[in-house]
C-alpha positions as CSV (number, residue, x, y, z in Angstrom):
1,X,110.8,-219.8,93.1
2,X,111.4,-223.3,94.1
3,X,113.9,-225.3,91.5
4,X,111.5,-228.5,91.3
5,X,108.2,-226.4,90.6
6,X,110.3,-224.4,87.7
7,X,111.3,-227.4,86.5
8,X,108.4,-229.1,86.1
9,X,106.5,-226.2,84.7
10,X,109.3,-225.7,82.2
11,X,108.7,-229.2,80.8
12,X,104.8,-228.7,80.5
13,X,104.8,-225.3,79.0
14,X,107.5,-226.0,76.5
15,X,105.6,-229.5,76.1
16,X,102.7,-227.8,76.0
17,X,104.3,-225.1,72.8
18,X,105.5,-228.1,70.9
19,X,102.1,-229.4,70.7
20,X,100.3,-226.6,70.1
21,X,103.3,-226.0,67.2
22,X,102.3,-229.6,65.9
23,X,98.8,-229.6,66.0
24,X,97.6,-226.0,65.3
25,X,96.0,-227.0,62.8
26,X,93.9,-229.9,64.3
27,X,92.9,-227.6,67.2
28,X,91.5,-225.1,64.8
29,X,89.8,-227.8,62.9
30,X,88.6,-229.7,65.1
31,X,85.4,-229.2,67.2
32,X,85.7,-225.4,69.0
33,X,85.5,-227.3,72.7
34,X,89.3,-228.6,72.4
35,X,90.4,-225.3,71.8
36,X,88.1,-223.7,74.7
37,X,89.1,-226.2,76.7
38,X,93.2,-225.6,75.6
39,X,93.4,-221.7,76.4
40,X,90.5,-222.3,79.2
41,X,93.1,-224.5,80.6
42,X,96.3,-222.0,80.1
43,X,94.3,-218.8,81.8
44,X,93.3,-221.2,84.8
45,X,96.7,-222.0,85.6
46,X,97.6,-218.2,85.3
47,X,95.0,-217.4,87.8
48,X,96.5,-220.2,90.1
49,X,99.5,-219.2,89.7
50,X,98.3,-215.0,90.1
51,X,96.9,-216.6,93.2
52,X,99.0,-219.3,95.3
53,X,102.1,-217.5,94.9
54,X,101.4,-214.3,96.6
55,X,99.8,-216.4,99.5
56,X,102.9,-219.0,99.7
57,X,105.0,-216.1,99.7
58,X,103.1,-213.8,102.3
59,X,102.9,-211.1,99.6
60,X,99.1,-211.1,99.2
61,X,98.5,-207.1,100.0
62,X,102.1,-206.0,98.2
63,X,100.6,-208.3,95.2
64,X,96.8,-207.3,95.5
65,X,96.8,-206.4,91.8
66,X,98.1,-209.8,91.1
67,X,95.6,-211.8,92.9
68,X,93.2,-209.8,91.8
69,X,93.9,-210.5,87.6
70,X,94.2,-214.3,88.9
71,X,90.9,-213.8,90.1
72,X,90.1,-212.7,86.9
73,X,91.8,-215.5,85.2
74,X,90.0,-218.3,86.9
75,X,86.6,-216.4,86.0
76,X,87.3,-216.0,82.3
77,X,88.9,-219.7,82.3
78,X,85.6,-221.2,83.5
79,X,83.4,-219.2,80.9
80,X,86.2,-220.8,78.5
81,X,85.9,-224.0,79.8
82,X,82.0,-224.8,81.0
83,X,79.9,-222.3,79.7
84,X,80.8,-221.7,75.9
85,X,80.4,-224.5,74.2
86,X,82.9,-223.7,71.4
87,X,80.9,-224.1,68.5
88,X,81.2,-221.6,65.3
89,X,78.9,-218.5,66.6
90,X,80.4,-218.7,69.8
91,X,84.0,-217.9,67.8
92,X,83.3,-213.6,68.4
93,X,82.8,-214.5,72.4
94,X,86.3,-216.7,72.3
95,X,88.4,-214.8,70.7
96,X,87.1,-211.3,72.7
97,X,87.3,-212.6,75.8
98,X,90.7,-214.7,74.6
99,X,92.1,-211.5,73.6
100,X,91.1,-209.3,76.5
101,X,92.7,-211.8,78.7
102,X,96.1,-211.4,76.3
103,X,96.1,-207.9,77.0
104,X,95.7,-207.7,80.4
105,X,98.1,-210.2,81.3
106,X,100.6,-208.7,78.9
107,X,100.0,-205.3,80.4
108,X,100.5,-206.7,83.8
109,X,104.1,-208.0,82.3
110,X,105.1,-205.2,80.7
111,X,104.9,-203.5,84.3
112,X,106.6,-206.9,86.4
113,X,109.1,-207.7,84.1
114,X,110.2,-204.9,81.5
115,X,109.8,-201.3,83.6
116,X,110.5,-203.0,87.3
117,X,113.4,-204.5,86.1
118,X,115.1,-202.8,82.8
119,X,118.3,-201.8,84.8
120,X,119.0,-205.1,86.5
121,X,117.9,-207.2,82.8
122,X,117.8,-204.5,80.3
123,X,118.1,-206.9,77.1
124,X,115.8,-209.2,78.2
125,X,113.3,-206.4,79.5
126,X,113.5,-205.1,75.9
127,X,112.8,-208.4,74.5
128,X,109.8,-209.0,76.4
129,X,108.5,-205.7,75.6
130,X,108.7,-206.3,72.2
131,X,106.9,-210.2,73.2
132,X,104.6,-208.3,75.1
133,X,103.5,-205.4,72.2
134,X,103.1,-207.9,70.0
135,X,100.9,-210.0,71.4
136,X,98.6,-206.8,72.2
137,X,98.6,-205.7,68.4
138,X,97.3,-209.4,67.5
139,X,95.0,-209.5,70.4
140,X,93.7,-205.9,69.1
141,X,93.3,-207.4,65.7
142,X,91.3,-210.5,66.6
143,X,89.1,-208.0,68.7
144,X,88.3,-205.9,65.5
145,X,88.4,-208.5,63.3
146,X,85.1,-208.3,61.4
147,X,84.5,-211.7,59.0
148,X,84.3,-214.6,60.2
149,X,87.3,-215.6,58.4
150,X,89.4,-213.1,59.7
151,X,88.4,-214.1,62.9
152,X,89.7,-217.4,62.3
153,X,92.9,-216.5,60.7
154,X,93.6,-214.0,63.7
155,X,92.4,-216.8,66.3
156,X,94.7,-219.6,64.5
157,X,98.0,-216.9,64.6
158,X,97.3,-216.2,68.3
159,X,97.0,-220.2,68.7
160,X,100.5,-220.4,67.7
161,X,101.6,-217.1,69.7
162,X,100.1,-218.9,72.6
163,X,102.7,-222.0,71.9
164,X,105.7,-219.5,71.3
165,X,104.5,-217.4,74.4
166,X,104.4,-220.8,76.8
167,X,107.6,-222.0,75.6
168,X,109.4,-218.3,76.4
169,X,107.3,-217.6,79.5
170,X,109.3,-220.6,81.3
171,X,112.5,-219.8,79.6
172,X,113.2,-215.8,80.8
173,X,114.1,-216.7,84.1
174,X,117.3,-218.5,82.5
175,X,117.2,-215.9,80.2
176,X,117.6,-213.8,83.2
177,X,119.8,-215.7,84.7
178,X,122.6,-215.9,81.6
179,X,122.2,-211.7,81.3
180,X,123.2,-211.7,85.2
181,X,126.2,-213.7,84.3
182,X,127.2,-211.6,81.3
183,X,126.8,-208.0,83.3
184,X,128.7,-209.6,86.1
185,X,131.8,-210.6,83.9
186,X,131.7,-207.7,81.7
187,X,131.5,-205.2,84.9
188,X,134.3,-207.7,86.3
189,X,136.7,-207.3,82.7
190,X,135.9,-203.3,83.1
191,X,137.1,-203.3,86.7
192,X,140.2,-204.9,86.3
193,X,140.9,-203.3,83.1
């Protein structure tokens, strides 16, 4: 991936976490469009991103499945986004359709990055497992969730999941990166040993 575009989406998504750490409160408060209009925003850039980089990289038919849940990403964004209009009845619809798109995207990264990838980064492939199981149970629970208050408590934790999840979606590739190094010295301190 190029360095500048990680770089700059490293600063908006971990931007992006702080705030949502800051003001989780006012987005749950406030009127239910900011908070449409918040995760409409994050599952629109997923499906971008599901998108553009299989067709920059000439991968389109080895990444069908990924195009195809960015597909899916952009459709679910824009009923986010323009057609509910985020007010208190329309909480069920959010948080279903917020919490189906949690569990397919997590179930598509439990299959990219933990079991395509646990020998080459096996601590960090167990680490986003556990990020990725997580983040189903809660999705789970704001599905079956049945008062309205409920609802709202399980919409408000998966708020603030959504800020940790931006901030370490941007931060396993150096994550990665650092558990490369390691293996590499440690393999280096067994071989001359």
């Amino acid at each position: 991936m190029n360095k500048t575009y990680r770089l700059i989406k490293l600063f908006i998504f971990v931007v992006a976490g702080i705030l949502i750490f800051v003001f989780n409160k006012q987005l749950m408060s406030s009127s239910g469009a900011i908070l449409n209009g918040l995760v409409g925003t994050v599952m629109f850039y997923y499906g971008i991103e599901g998108i553009l980089i299989p067709v920059f990289t000439k991968k389109v038919k080895k990444e069908a499945l990924r195009v195809l849940n960015g597909s899916i990403n952009i459709l679910f964004a824009v009923i986010m986004i323009f057609v509910l209009e985020g007010n208190t009845e329309e909480l069920r619809i959010v948080c279903v359709l917020w919490a189906v798109w949690s569990i397919m995207r997590e179930g598509q990264e439990i299959v990219e990055k933990v079991f395509n990838r646990i020998k080459r980064h096996p601590v960090t492939s167990i680490i986003n497992l556990l990020e990725s199981l997580t983040i189903i149970f809660f999705s789970i629970e704001m599905i079956i969730a049945k008062t309205p208050h409920e609802l709202e408590h399980h919409a408000h934790v998966h708020l603030i999941l959504l800020g940790v999840e931006l901030i370490i979606e941007v931060l396993w590739e150096y994550f990665d990166e650092l558990e490369e190094r390691y293996i590499k010295k440690r393999n280096r301190v067994k071989h001359d040993a």
